[in-house]
C-alpha positions in Angstrom: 0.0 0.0 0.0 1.4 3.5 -1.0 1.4 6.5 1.5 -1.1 8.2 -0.2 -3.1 5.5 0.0 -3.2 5.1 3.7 -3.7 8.7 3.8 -7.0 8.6 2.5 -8.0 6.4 4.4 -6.0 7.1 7.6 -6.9 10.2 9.9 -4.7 12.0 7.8 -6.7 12.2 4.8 -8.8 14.8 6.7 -9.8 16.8 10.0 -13.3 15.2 10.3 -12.1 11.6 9.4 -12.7 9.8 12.9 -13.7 12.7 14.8 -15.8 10.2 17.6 -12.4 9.1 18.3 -10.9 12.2 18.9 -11.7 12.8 22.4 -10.0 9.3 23.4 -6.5 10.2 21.3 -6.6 14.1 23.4 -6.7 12.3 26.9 -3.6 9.9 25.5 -1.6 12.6 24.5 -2.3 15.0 27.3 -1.4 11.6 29.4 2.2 11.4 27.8 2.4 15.0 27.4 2.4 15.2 31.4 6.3 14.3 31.5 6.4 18.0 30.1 4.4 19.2 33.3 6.8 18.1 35.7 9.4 19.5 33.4 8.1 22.9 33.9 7.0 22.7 37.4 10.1 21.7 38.2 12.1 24.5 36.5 10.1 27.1 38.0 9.2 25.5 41.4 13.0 26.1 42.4 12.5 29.8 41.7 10.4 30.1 44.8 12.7 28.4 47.0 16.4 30.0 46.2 16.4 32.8 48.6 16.0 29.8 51.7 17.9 27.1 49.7 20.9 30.4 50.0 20.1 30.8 53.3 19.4 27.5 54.7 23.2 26.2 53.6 24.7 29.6 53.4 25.8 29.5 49.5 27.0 31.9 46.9 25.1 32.8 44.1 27.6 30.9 41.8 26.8 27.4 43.9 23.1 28.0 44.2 23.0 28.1 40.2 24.7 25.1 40.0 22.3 23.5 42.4 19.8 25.0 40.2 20.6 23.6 37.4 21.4 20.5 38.7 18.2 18.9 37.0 19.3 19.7 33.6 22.5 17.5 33.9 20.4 14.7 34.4 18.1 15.8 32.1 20.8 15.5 29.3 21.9 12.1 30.8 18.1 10.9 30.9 17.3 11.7 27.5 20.3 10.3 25.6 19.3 7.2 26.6 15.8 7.3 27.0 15.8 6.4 23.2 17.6 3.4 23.9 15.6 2.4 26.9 11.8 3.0 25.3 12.9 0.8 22.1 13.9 -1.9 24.5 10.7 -2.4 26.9 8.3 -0.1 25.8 7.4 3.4 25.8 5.2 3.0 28.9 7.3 1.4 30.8 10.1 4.3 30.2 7.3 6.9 31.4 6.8 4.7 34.5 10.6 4.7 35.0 10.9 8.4 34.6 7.9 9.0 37.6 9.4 6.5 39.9 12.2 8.9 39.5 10.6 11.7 39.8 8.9 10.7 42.4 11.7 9.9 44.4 13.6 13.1 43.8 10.6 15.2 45.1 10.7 13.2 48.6 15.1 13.9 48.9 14.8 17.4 47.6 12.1 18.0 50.0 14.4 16.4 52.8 18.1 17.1 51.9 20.4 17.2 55.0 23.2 18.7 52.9 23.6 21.3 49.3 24.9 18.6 47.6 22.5 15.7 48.7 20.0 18.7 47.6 21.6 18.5 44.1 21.9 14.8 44.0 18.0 14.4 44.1 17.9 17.3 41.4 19.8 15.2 39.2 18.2 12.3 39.8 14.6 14.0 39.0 16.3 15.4 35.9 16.8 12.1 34.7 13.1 11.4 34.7 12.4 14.5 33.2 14.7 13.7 30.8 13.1 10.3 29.5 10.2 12.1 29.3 10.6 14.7 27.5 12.3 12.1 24.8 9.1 9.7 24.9 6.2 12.4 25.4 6.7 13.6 21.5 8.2 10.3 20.4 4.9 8.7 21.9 2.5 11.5 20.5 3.4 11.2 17.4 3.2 7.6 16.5 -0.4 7.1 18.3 -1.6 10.6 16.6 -3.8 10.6 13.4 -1.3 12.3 11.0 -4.4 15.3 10.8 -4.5 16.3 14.4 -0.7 15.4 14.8 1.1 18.9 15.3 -2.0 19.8 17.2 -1.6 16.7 19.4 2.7 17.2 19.8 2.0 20.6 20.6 0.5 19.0 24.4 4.1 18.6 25.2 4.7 22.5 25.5 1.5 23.3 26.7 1.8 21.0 29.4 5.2 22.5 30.4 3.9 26.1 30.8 0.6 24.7 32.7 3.4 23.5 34.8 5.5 26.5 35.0 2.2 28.3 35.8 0.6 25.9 38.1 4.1 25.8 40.2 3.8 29.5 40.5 0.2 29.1 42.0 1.7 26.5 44.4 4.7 28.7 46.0 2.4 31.1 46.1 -0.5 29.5 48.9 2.6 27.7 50.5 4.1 31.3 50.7 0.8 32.8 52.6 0.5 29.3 54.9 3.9 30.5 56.1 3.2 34.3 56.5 5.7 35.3 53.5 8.0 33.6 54.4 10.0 31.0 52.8 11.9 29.3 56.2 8.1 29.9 57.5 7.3 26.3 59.5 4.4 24.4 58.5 4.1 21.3 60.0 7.5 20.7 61.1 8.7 21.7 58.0 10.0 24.4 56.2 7.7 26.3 53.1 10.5 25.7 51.2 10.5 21.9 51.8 7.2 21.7 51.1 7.2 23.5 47.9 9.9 20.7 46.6 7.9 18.0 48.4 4.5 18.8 46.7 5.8 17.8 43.0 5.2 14.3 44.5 1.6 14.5 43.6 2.1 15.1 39.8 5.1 12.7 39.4 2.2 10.4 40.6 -0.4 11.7 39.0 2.1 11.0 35.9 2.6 7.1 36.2 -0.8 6.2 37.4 -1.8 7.8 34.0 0.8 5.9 32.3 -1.3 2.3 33.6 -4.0 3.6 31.4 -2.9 4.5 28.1 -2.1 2.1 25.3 1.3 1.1 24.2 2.4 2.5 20.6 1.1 0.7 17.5 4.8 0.6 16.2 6.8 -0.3 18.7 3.7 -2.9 19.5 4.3 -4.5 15.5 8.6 -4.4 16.2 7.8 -6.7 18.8 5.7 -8.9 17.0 2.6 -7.9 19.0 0.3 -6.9 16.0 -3.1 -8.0 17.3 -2.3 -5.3 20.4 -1.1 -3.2 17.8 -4.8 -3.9 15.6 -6.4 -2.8 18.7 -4.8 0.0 19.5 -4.8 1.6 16.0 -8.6 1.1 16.4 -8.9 2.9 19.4 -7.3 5.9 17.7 -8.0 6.0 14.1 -11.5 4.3 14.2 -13.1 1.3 13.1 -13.3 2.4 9.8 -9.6 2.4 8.1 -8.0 -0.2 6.4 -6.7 -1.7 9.6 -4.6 -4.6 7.6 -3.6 -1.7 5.0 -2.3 -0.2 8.0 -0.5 -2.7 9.9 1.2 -3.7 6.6 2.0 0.0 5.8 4.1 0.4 9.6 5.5 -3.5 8.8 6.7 -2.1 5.3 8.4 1.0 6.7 10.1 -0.9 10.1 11.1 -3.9 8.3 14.6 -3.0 7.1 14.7 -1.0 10.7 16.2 -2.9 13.7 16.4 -0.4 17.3 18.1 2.4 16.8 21.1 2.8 18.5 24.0 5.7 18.5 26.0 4.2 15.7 22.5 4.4 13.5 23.1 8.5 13.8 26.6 8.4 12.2 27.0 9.2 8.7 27.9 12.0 6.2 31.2 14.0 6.7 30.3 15.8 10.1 29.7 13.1 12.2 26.1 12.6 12.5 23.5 12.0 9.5 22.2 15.7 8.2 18.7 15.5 9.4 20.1 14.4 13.6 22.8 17.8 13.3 19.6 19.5 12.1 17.4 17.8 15.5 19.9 19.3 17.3 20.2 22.6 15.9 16.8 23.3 16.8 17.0 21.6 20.2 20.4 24.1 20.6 18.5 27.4 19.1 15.6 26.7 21.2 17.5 27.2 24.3 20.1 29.6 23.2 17.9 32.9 22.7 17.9 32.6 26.8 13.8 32.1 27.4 14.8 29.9 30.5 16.4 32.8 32.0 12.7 34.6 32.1 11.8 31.4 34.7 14.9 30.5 36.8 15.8 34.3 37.3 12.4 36.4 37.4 12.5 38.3 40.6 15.9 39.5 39.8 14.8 40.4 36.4 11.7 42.2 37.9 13.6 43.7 40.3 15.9 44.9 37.8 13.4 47.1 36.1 12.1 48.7 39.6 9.4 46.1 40.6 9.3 45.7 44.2 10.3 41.9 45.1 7.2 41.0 47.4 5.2 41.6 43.9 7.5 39.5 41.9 5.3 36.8 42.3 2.2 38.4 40.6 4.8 39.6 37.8 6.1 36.0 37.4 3.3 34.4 37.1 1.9 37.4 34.7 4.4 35.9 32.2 3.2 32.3 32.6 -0.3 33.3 31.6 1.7 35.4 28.1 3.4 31.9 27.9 0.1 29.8 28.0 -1.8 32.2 25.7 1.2 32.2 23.1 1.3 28.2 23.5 -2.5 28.2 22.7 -1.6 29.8 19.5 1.0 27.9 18.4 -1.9 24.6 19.0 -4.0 26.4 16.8 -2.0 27.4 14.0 1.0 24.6 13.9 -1.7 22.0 11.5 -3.1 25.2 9.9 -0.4 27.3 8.6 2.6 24.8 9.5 5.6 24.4 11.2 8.5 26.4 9.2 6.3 29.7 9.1 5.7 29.5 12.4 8.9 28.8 13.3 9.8 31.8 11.4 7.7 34.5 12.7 8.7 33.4 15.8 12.2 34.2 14.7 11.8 37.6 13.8 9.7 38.8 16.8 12.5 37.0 19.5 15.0 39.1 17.6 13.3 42.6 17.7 11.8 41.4 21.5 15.4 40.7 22.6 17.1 43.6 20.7 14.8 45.9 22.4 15.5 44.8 25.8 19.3 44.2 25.0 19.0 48.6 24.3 16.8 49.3 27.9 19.5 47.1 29.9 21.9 49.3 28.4 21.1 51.6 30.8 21.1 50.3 34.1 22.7 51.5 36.6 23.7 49.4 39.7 25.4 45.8 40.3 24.4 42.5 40.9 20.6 41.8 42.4 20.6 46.0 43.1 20.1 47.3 39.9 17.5 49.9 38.0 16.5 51.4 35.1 15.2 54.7 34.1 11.4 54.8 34.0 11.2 54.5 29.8 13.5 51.8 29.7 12.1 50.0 32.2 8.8 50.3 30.2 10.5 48.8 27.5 12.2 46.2 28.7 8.6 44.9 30.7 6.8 44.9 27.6 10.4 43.8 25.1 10.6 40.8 27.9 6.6 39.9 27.8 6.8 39.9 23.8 9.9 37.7 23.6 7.7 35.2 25.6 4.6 35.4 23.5 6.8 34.8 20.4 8.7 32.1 22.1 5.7 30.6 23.0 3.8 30.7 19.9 6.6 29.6 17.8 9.8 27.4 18.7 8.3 26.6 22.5 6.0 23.9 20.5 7.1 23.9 17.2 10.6 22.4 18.2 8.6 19.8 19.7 6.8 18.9 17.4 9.5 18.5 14.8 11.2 16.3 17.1 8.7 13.8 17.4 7.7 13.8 13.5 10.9 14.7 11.7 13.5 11.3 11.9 13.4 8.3 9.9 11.5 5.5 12.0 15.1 3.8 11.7 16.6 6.3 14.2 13.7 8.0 15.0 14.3 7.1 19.2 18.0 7.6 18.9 18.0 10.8 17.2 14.9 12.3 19.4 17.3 11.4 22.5 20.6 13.1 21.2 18.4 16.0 20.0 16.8 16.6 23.6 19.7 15.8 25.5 21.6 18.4 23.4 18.7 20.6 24.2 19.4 20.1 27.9 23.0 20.7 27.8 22.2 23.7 25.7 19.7 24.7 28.7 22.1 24.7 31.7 24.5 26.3 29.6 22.4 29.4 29.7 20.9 28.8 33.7 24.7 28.7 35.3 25.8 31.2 32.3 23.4 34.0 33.1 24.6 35.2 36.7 28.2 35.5 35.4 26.8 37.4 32.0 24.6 39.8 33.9 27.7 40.8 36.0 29.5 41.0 33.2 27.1 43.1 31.1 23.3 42.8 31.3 23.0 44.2 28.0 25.6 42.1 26.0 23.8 39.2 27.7 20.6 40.0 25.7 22.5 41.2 22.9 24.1 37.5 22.6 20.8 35.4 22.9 19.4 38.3 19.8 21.8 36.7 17.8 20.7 33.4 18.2 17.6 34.6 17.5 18.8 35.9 14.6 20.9 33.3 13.2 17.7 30.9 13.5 15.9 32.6 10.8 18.6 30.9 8.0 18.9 28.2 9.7 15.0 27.4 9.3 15.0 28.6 5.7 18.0 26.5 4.5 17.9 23.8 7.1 14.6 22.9 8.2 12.0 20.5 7.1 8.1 20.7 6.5 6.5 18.0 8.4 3.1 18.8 7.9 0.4 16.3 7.1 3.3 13.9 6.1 2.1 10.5 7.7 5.4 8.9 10.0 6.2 6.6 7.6 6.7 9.3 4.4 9.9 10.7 7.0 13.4 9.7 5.2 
């Protein structure tokens, strides 16, 4: 059977093929998509707790970054081999792996007796997060009718700044149990503890889901397991498609595959195949235009610009509701208009966003946390920093994701997703423990840096990057 025959009469053949069916594939996704929540409530939980993390074992700003950014090292670790791991036993079983770990680093951090037990369980919990975030789009995209796909991919994102914002909400009753304060005692503990303690609940929330989602069609028919596979590909593209025509169409495309390891990725005269340096391009872009230093480092950033720090909270979480509406516009337009244009205008508004807040920062006066701006800048650089989100948001926060989970060959598609996140990661902490030093050095020239990556990610979409749009899985060579 050809592609364009399964097409037609596959979900991807049209937006109203199996819409009864739908409903079912949306709770899936947003199941596996939930790895991306703990992601983000994770990166933005730890915001609330740094000035009693400082306090409580008497650190430097230098070794509380590295504590913060602890996670992301295991992040990097997690999803390199997450790839590995999910072609092995099972995409399900690597999501219940990754919130047993989670899980447990949410019970140390909440209970660390030392900084660097503290950044042990960080690492550990990154690792989770890390096999997550390589399975969530991985996952998506193979049980996703190819119609709804982007839309459906785009739950990774989404669910990451639910998190960000939902963590946000969290600090902030813990804050008001303990009067303000973040050594407050609530129960024996401190309101710190108990904001790192609480991420229990969704790293829980997270596996029991896992027990009730199907396991992927494809890796279901490497295994040999097509009448689980039949059923499954039922419950999400309907009763109605060729089912045989469909089984034979994933058969066709996986049987010269075998599980993708690294040596799969090699190839070409730069190391890597052309489409895995381009996965981790945009993994590396993504992070580089600095959008994490928004969430790890908002007080100081609000401070910066004259905002009084008992407020920061209303500002910070201001910017998660930017980030959530600019996510719900990237869900509605990544299957309309695609993912390279989005992409693009995304592009161009980071760079004029972050060019315009490079030129207010230019004018601070001040050191370290202590630092101001005079009343038009700081105008600027409010609205500059709240744009750079909404473009962020509506363009590479999902689209990257999206890519990732639709643009590799089936052959290497788990291999290359992993090195692509876990460069992503790397890429990540780079900026979190590179910011504090930068800022010192020269706020401005900081933002002036991540505008050109922003810059230099407009030729690299136009030259580099695919169109995956209504392509089914299989068409991807």
């Amino acid at each position: 059977m050809t592609s364009s025959t399964s097409r037609a009469s596959a979900p991807g053949g049209g937006s109203s093929s199996h819409p009864e069916h739908l409903g079912h594939v949306i709770f899936i996704a947003a199941a596996a998509a939930m790895g991306g929540f703990l992601f983000g409530y994770d990166s933005s939980v730890i915001n609330g707790a740094v000035v009693a993390i400082r306090e409580r074992f008497d650190v430097g700003s230098a070794a509380l970054a590295q504590v913060i950014a602890a996670a992301l090292i295991g992040c990097a670790f997690g999803a390199a081999t997450a790839g590995r791991i999910a072609d092995r036993i099972g995409r399900i079983r690597c999501m219940q792996i990754a919130a047993l770990l989670f899980t447990a680093s949410a019970l140390g951090s909440a209970l660390p007796f030392a900084l660097w037990d503290l950044a042990m369980w960080r690492v550990i919990g990154g690792f989770g997060i890390g096999m997550a975030s390589v399975i969530g789009p991985a996952y998506i995209a193979e049980v996703s009718p190819a119609a709804y796909r982007g839309r459906l991919a785009s739950f990774q994102q989404a669910a990451i700044v639910i998190g960000i914002a939902v963590s946000q909400l969290v600090n902030w009753a813990i804050l008001n149990l303990a009067d303000g304060d973040q050594r407050g005692n609530i129960a024996g503990l401190e309101a710190w503890q108990w904001m790192l303690g609480v991420m229990v609940v969704p790293a829980a929330l997270y596996g029991l889901m896992s027990f009730v989602i199907p396991e992927s069609p494809r890796f279901l028919i490497s295994v040999g397991r097509n009448d689980e596979a039949r059923k499954v590909l039922t419950e999400v593209e309907g009763s109605k498609i060729d089912l045989d025509g469909r089984v034979a169409e994933i058969e066709h495309a996986m049987r010269s595959e075998h599980k993708s390891t690294f040596k799969d990725l090699l190839g070409g005269r730069f190391g890597f195949l052309p489409v895995v340096w381009v996965g981790i391009g945009l993994s590396l872009f993504q992070q580089l235009v600095g959008i994490n230093v928004i969430f790890y480092y908002s007080s100081s950033l609000w401070q910066s610009v004259g905002i009084d720090p008992s407020a920061s909270f209303l500002y910070s979480f201001e910017t998660s509701v930017v980030n959530i509406i600019g996510t719900v516009i990237a869900m509605i337009f990544v299957d309309r208009i695609g993912r390279k244009p989005l992409a693009l205008i995304g592009s161009v508004g980071m760079s004029i966003s972050l060019g315009l807040a490079a030129w207010a920062f230019s004018y601070k006066s001040g050191v370290g946390d202590d630092i101001s701006l005079p009343h038009a800048q700081g105008i600027v650089a409010l609205v500059a920093a709240n744009c750079f989100v909404l473009f962020f948001a509506l363009s590479w926060g999902v689209v990257v994701w999206v890519l990732l989970g639709e643009m590799f060959p089936g052959r290497i598609r788990a291999a290359a997703l992993g090195v692509a996140a876990a460069a992503q990661w790397i890429a990540n902490w780079v900026i979190t423990v590179s910011f504090p030093t930068l800022s010192d050095w020269n706020l401005s020239g900081a933002y002036m840096i991540y505008t050109g990556f922003a810059l230099l990610s407009i030729p690299f979409i136009l030259k580099w990057v695919p169109e995956t749009k209504g392509k089914a899985l299989e068409e991807m060579g």
